[in-house]
C-alpha positions, 0 to 999 in steps of 0.5 A, spaced: 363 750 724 360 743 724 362 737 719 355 736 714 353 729 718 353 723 712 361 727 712 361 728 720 360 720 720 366 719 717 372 723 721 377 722 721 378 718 717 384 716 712 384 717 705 384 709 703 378 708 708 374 715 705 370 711 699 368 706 703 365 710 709 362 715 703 359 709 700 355 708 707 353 715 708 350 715 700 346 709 702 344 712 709 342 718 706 338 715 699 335 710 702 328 717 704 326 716 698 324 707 700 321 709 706 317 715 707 311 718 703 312 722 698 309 726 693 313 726 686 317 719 685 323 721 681 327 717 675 334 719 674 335 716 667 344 716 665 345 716 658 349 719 653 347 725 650 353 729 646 359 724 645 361 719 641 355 715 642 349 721 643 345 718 638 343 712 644 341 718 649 337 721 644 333 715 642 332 713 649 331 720 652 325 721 646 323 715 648 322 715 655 318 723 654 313 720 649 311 714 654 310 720 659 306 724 653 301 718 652 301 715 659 301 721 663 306 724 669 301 722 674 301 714 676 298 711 683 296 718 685 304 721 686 307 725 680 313 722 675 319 727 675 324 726 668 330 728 670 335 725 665 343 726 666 348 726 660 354 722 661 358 723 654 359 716 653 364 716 659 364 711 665 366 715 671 361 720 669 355 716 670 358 713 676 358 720 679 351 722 675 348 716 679 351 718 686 348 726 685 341 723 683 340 719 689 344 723 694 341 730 691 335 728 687 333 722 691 331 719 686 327 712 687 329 709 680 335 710 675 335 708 668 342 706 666 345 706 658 351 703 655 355 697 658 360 701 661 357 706 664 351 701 667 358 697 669 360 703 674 352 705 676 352 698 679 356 699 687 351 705 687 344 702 686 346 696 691 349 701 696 343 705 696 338 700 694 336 703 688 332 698 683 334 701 676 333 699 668 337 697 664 335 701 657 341 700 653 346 695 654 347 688 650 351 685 655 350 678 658 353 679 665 351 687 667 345 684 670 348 680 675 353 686 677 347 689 681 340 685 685 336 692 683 338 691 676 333 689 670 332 690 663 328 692 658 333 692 652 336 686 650 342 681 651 347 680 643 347 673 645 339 672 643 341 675 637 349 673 635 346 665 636 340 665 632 343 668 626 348 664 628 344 658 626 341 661 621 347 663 616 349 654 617 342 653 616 342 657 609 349 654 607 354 658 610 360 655 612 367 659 612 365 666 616 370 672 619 368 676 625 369 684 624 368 687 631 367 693 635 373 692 641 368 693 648 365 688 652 359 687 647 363 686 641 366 680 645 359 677 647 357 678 639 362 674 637 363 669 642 356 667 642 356 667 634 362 663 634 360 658 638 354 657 635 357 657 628 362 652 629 357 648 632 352 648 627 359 645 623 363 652 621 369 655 621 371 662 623 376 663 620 379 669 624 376 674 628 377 683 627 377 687 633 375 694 631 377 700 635 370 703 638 372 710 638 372 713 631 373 706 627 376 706 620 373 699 618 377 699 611 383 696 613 378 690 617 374 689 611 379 689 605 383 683 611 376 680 611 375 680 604 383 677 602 381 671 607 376 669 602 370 667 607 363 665 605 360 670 611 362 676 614 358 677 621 359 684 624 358 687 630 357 694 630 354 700 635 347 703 633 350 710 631 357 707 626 352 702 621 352 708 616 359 708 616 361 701 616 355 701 610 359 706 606 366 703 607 363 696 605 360 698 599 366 702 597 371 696 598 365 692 593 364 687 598 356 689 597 357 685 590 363 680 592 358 674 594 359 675 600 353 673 606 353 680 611 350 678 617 350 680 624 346 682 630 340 687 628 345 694 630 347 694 623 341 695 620 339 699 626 332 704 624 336 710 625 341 709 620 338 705 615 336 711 611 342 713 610 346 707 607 342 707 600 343 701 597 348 698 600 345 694 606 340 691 601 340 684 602 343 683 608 340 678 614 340 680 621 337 677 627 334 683 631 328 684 637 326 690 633 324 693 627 321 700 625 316 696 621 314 691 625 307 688 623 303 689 629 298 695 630 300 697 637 307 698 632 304 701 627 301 706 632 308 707 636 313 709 630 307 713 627 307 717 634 315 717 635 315 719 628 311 725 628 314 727 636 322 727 633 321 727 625 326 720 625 325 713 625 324 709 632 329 703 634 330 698 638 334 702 643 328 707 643 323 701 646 328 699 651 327 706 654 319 706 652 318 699 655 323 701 660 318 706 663 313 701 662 315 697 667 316 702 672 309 704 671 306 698 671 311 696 677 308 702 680 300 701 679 301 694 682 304 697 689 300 702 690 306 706 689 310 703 693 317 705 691 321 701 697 326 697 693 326 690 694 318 690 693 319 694 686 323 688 684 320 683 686 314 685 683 318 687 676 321 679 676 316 675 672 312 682 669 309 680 662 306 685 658 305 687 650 311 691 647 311 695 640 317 689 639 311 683 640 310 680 647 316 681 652 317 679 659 322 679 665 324 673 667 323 672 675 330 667 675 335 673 672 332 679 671 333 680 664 329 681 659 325 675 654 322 676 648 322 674 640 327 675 635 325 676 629 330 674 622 330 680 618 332 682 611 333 689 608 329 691 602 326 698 598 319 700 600 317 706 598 324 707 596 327 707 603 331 701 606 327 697 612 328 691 615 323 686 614 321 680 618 320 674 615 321 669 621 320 669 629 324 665 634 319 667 640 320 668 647 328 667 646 332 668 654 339 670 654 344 663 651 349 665 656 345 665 662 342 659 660 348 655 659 350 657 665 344 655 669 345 648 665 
């Protein structure tokens, strides 16, 4: 019986050559859907539906249906198939998930989630020539792991910076950092770090919370015994509840004590739940549920009646995620190859549900404004309320870098 031919290619071989070989047969096979014409174009979209983090998946999964409801499935006369695959939060299954939708599925694009996942989709969509977007991930450097990379959700410099200067601007001068112990807690805190000390503060120390199943109590009590003026804390959509509750069981909420941080711990989605506890905390965001814009007010009245909660910043990342795709697609004619998609994608400029966005043709990552919000009772629920724009904000790592 004859070998299959990506594998044929490959024999014999030893076991320590095998990924390198199967690499150039995954790029040989996934480049069809670049090249020939094709009916449908798919996008495989990997993200975290069920473990620790599936409140992401959820988000972006709602999000990415809703665009395809309001805008068709239909665009340059070839037909959009969704397919979304579940990942459970785990790094080795998005890289294998990847590996199906471009070998199997022959997916002309990918969406990626979280960092560590998007981390490990990267080899596979430079092999296979796959432009992606990243939908979810915060982190500075996940966009130079792949040329086909672009993203459309937001790095935590743009936000740990400016709050950063906000907090010195209004009198903060003694801070401690509580932080989730992965990558984007790391870039939160370095980036906040280097702006505080700048602006003339001192962070007295900085607390790593582990991310899986966290107990903030023990952090926010050590916090508390080192007497700061500000705690800047950095926590994943989906744990802002819990830190709440915890913050406001060790009375922090009445100690004096500035909270701030990027805008993940008022995240829309769990707001309704915190109560009074998060009222009065100040965070630097790109997005929020209450935004004054009417194509806003238009989107999270539509999300709010298609999934009965509240949208979110992770949910314009897969909204304007498809965007991109689609505009990106109007432009070439439907043209999918890979290179041109990206081409076209650099310097994309268009009008989002979080205010004027764009990708910026150096770096490939997203540029929009952040918005300094305060949390408030409206109509007895708590919102995060703009009240100052710092527009058109790149990402600060980069740019140093570039300087």
């Amino acid at each position: 019986m004859r070998a299959p031919r990506a594998i044929a290619v490959c024999l014999p071989i030893t076991i320590a050559a095998l990924s390198v070989c199967l690499g150039r047969a995954l790029a040989q096979n996934a480049t069809t859907p670049s090249t020939v014409s094709q009916d449908s174009i798919k996008i495989g979209i990997v993200i975290p539906m069920t473990g620790t983090s599936g409140a992401v998946g959820r988000e972006i999964s709602d999000a990415t249906k809703l665009y395809m409801a309001q805008h068709g499935d239909t665009v340059a006369g070839k037909k959009i198939e969704l397919l979304i695959r579940d990942d459970q939060s785990v790094p080795d299954n998005a890289k294998r998930l990847a590996q199906e939708l471009i070998v199997n599925d022959k997916v002309s694009f990918l969406g990626a989630g979280l960092t560590p996942s998007a981390m490990s989709m990267a080899p596979m969509a430079t092999e296979a020539k796959v432009p992606t977007v990243v939908m979810v991930s915060g982190t500075s450097v996940v966009v130079d792991r792949s040329p086909y990379y672009v993203r459309t959700s937001f790095t935590l410099g743009q936000q740990s910076g400016i709050i950063a200067d906000w907090a010195i601007k209004n009198g903060s001068r003694k801070a401690v950092a509580i932080l989730s112990d992965w990558a984007p807690g790391a870039e939160a805190g370095k980036v906040f770090e280097q702006n505080f000390t700048k602006g003339g503060g001192q962070v007295l120390e900085t607390l790593k919370v582990p991310l899986a199943n966290p107990d903030f109590s023990p952090f926010l009590q050590r916090a508390r015994d080192l007497v700061p003026d500000t705690l800047f804390v950095f926590v994943p959509a989906g744990q802002a509840g819990t830190f709440a509750r915890q913050f406001s069981e060790r009375g922090l909420d009445k100690s004096g004590i500035k909270l701030i941080g990027p805008g993940d711990i008022t995240d829309d989605d769990d707001l309704p739940t915190t109560g009074d506890a998060l009222v009065g905390v100040v965070t630097a965001g790109m997005y929020s549920a209450v935004h004054p814009s009417q194509l806003n007010k238009d989107y999270a009245a539509a999300y709010k009646k298609a999934t009965g909660h509240r949208a979110n910043f992770i949910s314009v990342g897969g909204y304007d995620g498809m965007n991109l795709i689609y505009q990106a697609l109007k432009i070439t004619d439907g043209n999918t190859d890979a290179d041109t998609m990206i081409g076209t994608m650099k310097g994309m400029k268009w009008e989002s549900p979080r205010g004027p966005i764009s990708i910026d043709p150096r770096t490939r990552d997203i540029v929009q404004n952040i918005y300094i919000r305060k949390v408030e009772k409206v109509g007895g629920e708590p919102w995060a309320i703009e009240f100052e724009t710092f527009p058109a904000v790149k990402d600060p790592l980069k740019e140093a870098a570039a300087n």
